[in-house]
C-alpha positions as CSV (number, residue, x, y, z in Angstrom):
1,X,28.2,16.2,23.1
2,X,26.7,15.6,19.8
3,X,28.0,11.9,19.4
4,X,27.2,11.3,22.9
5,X,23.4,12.5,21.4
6,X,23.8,10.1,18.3
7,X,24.4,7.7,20.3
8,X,21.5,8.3,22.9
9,X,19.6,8.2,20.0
10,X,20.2,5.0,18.0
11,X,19.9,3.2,21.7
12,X,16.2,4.3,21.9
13,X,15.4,3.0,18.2
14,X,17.4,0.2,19.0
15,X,14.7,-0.6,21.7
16,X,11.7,0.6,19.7
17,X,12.5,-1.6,16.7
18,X,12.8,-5.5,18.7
19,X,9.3,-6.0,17.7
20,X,9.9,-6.2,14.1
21,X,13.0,-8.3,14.4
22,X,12.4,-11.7,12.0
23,X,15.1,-13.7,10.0
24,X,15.7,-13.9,6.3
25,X,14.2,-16.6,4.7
26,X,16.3,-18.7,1.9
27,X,14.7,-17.0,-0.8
28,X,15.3,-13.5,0.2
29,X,19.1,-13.9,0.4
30,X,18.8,-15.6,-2.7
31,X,17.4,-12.3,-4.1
32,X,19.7,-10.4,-3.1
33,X,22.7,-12.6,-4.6
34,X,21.5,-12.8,-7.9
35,X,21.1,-8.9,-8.1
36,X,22.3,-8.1,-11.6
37,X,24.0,-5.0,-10.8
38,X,26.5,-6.8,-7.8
39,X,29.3,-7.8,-8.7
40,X,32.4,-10.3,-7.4
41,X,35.2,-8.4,-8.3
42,X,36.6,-5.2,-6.8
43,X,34.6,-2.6,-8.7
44,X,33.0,-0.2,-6.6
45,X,29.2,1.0,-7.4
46,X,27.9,4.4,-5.3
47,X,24.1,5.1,-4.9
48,X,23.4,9.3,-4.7
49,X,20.2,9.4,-2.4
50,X,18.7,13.0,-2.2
51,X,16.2,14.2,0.4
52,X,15.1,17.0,2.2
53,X,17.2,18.0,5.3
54,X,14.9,17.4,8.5
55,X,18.5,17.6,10.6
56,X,18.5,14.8,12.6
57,X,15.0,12.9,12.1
58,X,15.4,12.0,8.2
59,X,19.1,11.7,8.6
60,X,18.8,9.6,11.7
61,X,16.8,6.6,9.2
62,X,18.9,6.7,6.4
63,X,22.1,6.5,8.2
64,X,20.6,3.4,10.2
65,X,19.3,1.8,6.6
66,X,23.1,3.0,4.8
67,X,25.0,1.2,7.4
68,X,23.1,-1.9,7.1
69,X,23.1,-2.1,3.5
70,X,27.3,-1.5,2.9
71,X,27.7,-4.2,5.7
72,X,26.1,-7.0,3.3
73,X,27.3,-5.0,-0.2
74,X,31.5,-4.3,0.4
75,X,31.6,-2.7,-3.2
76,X,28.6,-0.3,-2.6
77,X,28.8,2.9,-1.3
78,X,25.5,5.3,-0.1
79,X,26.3,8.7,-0.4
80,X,23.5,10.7,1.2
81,X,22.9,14.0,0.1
82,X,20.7,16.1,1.7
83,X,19.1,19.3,0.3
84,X,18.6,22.4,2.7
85,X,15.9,24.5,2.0
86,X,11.7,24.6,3.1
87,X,9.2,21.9,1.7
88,X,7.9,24.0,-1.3
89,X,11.5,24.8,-2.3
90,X,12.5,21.2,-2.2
91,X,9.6,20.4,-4.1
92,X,10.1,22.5,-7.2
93,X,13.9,21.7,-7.3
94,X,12.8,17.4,-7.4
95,X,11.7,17.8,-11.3
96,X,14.8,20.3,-12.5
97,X,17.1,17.4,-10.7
98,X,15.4,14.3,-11.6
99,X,15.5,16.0,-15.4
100,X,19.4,16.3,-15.8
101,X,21.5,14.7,-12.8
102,X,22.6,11.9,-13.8
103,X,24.3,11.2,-10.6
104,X,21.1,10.7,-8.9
105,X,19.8,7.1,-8.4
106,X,17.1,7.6,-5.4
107,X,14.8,10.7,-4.9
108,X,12.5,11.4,-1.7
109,X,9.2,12.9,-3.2
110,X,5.7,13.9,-1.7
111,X,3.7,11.6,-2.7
112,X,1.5,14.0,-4.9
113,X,4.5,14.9,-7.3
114,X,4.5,11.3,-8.3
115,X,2.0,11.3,-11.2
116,X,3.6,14.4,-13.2
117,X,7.1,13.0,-12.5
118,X,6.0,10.0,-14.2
119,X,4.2,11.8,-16.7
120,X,7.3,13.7,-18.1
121,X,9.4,10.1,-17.8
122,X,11.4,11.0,-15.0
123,X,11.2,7.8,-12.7
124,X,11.9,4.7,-12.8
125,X,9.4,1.4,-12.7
126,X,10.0,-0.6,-9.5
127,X,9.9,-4.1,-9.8
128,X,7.6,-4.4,-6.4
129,X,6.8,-7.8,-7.1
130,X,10.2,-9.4,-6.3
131,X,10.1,-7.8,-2.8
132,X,7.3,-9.7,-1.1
133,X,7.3,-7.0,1.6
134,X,5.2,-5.1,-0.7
135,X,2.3,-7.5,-1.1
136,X,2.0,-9.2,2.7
137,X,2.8,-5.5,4.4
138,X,1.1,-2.6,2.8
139,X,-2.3,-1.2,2.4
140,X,-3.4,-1.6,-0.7
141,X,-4.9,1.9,-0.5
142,X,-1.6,2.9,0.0
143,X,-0.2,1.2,-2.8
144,X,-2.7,3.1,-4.9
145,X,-1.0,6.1,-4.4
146,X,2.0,5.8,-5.8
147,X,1.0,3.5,-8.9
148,X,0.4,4.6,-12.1
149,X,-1.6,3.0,-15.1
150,X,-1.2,0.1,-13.0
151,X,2.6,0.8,-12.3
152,X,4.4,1.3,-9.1
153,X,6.9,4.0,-9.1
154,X,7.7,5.1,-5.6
155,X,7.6,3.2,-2.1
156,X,6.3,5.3,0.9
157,X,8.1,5.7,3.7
158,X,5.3,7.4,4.9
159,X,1.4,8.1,5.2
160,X,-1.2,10.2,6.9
161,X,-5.1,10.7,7.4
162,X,-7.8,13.1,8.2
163,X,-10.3,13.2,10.5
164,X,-12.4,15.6,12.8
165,X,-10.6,16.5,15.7
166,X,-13.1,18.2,18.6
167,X,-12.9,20.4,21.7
168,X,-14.7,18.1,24.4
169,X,-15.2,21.4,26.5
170,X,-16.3,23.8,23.7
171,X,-19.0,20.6,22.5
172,X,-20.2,19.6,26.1
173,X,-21.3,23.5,26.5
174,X,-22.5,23.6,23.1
175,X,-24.9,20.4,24.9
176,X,-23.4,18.1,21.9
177,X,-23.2,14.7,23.8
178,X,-19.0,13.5,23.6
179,X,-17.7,10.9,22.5
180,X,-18.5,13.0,19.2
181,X,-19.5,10.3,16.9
182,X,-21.1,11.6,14.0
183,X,-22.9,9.4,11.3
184,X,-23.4,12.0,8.1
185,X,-23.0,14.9,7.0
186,X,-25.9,16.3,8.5
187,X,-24.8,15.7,12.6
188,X,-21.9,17.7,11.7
189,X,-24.1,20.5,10.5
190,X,-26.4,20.5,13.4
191,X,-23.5,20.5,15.4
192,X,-22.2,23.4,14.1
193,X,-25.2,25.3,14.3
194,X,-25.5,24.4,18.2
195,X,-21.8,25.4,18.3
196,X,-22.5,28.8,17.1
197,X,-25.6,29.3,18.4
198,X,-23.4,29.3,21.9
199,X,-21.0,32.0,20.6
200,X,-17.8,29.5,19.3
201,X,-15.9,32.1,17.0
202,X,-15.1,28.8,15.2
203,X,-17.4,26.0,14.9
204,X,-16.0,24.4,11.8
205,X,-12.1,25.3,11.4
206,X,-10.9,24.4,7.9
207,X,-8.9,25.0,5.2
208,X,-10.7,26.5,2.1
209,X,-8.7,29.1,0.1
210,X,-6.6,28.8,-2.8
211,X,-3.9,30.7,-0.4
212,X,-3.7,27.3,1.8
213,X,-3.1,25.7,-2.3
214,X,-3.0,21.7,-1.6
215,X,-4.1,21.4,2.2
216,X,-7.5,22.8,0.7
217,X,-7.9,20.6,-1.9
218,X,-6.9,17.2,-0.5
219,X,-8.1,18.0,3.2
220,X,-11.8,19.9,2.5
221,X,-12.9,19.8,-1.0
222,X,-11.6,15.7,-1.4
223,X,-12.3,14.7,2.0
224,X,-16.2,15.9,1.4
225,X,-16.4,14.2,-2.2
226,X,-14.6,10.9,-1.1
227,X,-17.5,11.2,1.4
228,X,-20.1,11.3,-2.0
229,X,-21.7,8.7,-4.9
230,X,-18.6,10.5,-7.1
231,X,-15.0,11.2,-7.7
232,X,-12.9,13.2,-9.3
233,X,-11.6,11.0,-11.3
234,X,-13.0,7.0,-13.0
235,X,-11.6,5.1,-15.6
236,X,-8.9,7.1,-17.1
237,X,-11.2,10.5,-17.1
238,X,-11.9,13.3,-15.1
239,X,-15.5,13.7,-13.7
240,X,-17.6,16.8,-14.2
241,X,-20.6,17.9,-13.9
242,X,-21.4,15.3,-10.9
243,X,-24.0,15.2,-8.4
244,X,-21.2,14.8,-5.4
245,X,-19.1,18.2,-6.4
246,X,-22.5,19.8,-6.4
247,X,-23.7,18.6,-3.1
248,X,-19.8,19.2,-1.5
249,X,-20.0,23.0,-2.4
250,X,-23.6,23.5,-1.4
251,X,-22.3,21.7,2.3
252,X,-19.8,24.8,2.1
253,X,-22.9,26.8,1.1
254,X,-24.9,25.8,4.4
255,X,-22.1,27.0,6.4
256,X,-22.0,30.2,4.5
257,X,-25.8,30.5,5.2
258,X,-25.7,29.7,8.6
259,X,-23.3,33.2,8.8
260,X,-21.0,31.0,11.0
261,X,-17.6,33.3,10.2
262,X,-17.4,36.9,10.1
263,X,-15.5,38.7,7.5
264,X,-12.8,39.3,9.5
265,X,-13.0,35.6,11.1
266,X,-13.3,34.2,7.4
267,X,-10.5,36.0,6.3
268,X,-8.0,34.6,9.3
269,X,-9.2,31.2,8.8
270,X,-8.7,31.8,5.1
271,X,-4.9,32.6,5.5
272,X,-2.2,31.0,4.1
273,X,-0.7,30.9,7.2
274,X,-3.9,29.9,9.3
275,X,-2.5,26.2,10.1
276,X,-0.2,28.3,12.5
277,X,-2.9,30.1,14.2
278,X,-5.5,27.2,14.4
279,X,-2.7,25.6,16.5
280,X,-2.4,28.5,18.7
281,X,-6.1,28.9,19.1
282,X,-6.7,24.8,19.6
283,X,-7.2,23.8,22.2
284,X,-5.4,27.0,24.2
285,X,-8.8,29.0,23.8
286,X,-12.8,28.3,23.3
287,X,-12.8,29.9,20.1
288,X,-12.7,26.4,17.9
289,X,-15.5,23.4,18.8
290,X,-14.3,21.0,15.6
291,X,-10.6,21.1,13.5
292,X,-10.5,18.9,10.2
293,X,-7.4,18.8,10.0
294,X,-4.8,15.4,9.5
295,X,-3.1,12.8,12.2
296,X,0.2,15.1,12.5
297,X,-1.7,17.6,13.9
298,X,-2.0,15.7,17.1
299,X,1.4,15.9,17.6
300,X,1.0,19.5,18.0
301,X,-2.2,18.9,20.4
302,X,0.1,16.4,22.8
303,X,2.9,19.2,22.5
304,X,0.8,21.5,24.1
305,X,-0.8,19.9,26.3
306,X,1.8,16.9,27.3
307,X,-0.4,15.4,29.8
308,X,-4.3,14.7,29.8
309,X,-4.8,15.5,25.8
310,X,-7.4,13.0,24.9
311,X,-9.4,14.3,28.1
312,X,-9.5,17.6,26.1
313,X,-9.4,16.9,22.6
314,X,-11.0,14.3,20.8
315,X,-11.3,12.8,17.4
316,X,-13.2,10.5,15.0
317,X,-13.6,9.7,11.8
318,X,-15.2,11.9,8.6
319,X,-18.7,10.2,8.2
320,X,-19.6,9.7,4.5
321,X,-22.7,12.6,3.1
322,X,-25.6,9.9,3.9
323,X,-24.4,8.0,7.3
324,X,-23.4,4.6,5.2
325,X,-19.4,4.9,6.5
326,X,-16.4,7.0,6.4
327,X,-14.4,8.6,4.5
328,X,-10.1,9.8,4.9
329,X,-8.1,11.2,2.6
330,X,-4.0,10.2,1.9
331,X,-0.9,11.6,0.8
332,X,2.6,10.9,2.4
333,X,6.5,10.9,1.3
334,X,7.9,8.5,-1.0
335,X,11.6,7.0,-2.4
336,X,12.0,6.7,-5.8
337,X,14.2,5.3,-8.1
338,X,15.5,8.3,-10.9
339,X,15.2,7.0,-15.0
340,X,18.4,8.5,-15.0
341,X,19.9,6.1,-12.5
342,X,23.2,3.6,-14.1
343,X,22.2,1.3,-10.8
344,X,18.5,0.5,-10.6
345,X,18.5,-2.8,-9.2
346,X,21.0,-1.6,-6.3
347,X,19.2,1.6,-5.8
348,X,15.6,-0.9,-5.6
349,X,17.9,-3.1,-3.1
350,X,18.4,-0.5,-1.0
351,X,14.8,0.9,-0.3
352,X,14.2,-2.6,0.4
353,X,16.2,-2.2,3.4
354,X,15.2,1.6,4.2
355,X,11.6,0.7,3.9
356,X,11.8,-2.5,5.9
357,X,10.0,-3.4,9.3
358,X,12.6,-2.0,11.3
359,X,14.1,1.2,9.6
360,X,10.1,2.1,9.0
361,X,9.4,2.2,12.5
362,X,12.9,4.8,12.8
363,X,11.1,7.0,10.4
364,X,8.0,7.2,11.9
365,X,8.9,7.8,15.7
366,X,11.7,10.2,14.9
367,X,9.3,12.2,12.4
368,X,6.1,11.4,14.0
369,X,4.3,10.3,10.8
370,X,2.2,7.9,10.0
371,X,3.7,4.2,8.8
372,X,2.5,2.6,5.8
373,X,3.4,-0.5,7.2
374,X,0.4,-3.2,8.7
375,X,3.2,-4.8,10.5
376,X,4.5,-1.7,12.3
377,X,1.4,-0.4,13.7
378,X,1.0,-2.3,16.6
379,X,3.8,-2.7,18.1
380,X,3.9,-1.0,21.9
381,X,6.2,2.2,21.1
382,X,4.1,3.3,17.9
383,X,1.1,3.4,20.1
384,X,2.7,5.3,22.9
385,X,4.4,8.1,21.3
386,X,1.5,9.7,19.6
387,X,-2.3,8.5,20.5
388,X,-3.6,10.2,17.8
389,X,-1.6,8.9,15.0
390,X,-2.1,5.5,16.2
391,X,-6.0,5.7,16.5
392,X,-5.9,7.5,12.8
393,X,-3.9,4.4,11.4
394,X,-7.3,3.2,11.3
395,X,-8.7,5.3,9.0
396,X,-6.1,3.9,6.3
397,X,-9.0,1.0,5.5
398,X,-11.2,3.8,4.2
399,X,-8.6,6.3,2.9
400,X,-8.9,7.7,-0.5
401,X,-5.6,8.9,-2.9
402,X,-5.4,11.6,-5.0
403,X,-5.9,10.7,-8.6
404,X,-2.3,9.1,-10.5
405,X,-2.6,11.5,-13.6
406,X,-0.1,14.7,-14.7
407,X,-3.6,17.0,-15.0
408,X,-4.0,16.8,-11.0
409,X,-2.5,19.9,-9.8
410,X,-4.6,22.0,-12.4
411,X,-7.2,20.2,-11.2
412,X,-6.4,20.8,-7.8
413,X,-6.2,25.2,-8.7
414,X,-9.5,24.2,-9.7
415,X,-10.9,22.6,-7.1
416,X,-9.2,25.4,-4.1
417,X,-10.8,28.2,-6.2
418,X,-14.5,26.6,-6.4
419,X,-14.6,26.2,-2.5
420,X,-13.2,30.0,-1.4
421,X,-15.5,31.5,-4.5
422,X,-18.6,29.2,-2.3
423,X,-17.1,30.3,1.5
424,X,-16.5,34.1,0.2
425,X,-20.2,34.1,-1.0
426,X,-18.4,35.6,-4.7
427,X,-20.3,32.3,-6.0
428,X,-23.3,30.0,-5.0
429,X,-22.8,26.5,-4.8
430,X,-24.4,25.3,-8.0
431,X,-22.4,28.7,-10.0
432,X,-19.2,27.3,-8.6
433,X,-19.9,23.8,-9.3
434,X,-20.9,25.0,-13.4
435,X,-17.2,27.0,-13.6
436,X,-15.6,24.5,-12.3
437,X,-16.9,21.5,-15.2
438,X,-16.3,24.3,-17.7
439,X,-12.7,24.7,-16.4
440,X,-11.5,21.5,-15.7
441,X,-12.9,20.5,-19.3
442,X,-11.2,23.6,-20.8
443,X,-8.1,22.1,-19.4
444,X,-7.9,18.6,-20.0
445,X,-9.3,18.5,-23.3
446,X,-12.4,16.5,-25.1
447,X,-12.1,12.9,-24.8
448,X,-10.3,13.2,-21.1
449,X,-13.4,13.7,-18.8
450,X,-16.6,12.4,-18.1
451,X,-19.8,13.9,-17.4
């Protein structure tokens, strides 16, 4: 029964991936020929990838791409080797492997991992410039977020955004007009007000506690500043004491002032396990009018409610603070190639092949992620198997990346604790904003930031 489901399964991609079907041209089989590490003789060469086990989904790609690639390489063996365990585990284990096995030539990495594991010298420098998949395919916002002082050290296999997802029930009785299309930073505030002026338990449903760690930071406190005149981070510093961290707490602060969440309400959407019960309250119940959350989530929106979602939910794009565009933030999985790794080249070979056209598309419609790919996006199946994801695509030509530099994630404990100080009312906006310049300078030392 389980090969006969293996085999069910490889027919469907088979039928999804005919749209991204295109010959090798002359110069890419001469790539691959002159690859130092193959060889003519009868010595054997094994690339170790190590990933995260996902069962079937993960496993599913990389068998596809590992067949492929020992059909045109005799003397290369893939040995896949997946690690069992939840995300958070997986991710502290990457940096003890990538450290000391030496039998590890690919690693799969969130995306966010990349710049410390660079930092401490621990991956490899891909040389993206012979694979002209790289510059005709991807986003170059993409790109950004796995280079490095200019550097690219990872390829992702995968990608996401943010947006505003809305009730259309909850805002029609609220008397905002839907479509929801708002323009600044102020519609969503005076929709929020209407919203709980008409009794929504939830007007705004966010992440914004240092409990939630990383979803705050890149999906509340980022996705306002991105929205800003500032960043966190310009030419090689860190920025403090800016005008756009000051305005993104004091949004928080409106909300706060408005007396939108109770104590109690505050402290469930506050949770570290409140993704879980957003889900279960949106859109089963009225108690949410408008969910910033990313394009995976829709996934869970079409699960539960399989037909007539987009009737119910809707979602558009994070205006800017001042109405002059929009704003998303991205983050994703990655491959990358270990410094430890005998077989570099061959390892680089093979993402080539497990990142192409075809074996991108398996990825992304067995996990329901977003591709990175330009050249995947449209095709028919993409669209159809999650509406959300494919409108959110979109958003990748105003995304933002997290900044490529070994301080982030201090910065980030930084950045989560300034926002649940503002939304607990422990600090006001402009006390919050002070710590956090005094922190973040504490911690990356003079010369490193900007003010």
């Amino acid at each position: 029964m389980k090969k006969l489901k293996q085999i069910m399964i490889f027919a469907v991609l088979a039928v999804f991936l005919i749209g991204c079907s295109k010959p090798k041209s002359e110069s890419e089989e001469k790539t691959v020929t002159q690859s130092p590490n193959q060889t003519n003789d009868e010595q054997q060469h094994k690339i170790k990838v190590v990933y995260i086990d996902w069962g079937e989904k993960n496993s599913t790609h990389l068998k596809a791409a590992k067949e492929e690639f020992e059909a045109s390489h005799p003397n290369v063996t893939i040995q896949l080797s997946p690690v069992v365990g939840n995300t958070g585990d997986y991710n502290t284990k990457t940096s003890l492997m990538l450290q000391s096995d030496e039998t590890i030539d690919i690693m799969f990495l969130d995306s966010f991992q990349v710049p410390s594991l660079v930092s401490a010298g621990y991956l490899a420098e891909l040389p993206v410039n012979q694979w002209s998949d790289w510059d005709e395919h991807y986003y170059d916002n993409v790109k950004q977020g796995v280079m490095v002082d200019g550097s690219v050290y990872a390829i992702p296999i995968s990608t996401d955004t943010r947006g505003l997802y809305y009730n259309i029930d909850v805002l029609n009785q609220a008397g905002i007009e839907t479509p929801w299309n708002p323009k600044s930073w102020r519609d969503i505030l005076d929709s929020v007000k209407k919203l709980h002026d008409n009794d929504v338990k939830y007007p705004l449903w966010m992440f914004a506690s240092a409990a939630q760690g990383e979803s705050t930071s890149i999906q509340t406190v980022e996705m306002l500043l991105s929205g800003t005149d500032d960043w966190l981070y310009q030419d090689g510093k860190w920025v403090v004491n800016s005008q756009g961290m000051l305005d993104t707490l004091s949004f928080v602060q409106e909300l706060v002032d408005m007396g939108i969440y109770t104590s109690a309400e505050l402290g469930q959407m506050l949770d570290r396990n409140a993704w879980q019960t957003g889900v279960e309250l949106f859109p089963a119940t009225k108690d949410i009018g408008i969910y910033l959350d990313g394009n995976w989530r829709g996934t869970d929106w079409e699960t539960a409610i399989p037909e007539g979602t987009t009737e119910k939910i809707g979602i558009t794009p994070m205006p800017k603070q001042n109405g002059d565009g929009f704003t998303s933030m991205s983050g994703g999985w990655t491959f990358a190639v270990s410094h430890l790794s005998e077989n570099k080249n061959l390892a680089f070979e093979f993402l080539q092949v497990a990142m192409n056209c075809e074996h991108s598309m398996t990825y992304a419609n067995l996990i329901g992620s977003m591709t990175p790919r330009k050249d995947t996006k449209d095709l028919s199946d993409y669209k159809a198997l999650n509406t959300y994801r494919y409108t959110m695509s979109d958003y990748l030509q105003f995304t933002h990346y997290r900044p490529g530099n070994d301080y982030y994630t201090a910065v980030s404990t930084e950045l989560q604790q300034a926002i649940e100080s503002v939304i607990t009312s422990q600090k006001t906006a402009e006390q919050a904003a002070n710590d956090y310049t005094d922190n973040v300078k504490q911690l990356v030392g003079k010369g490193n930031y900007t003010e």
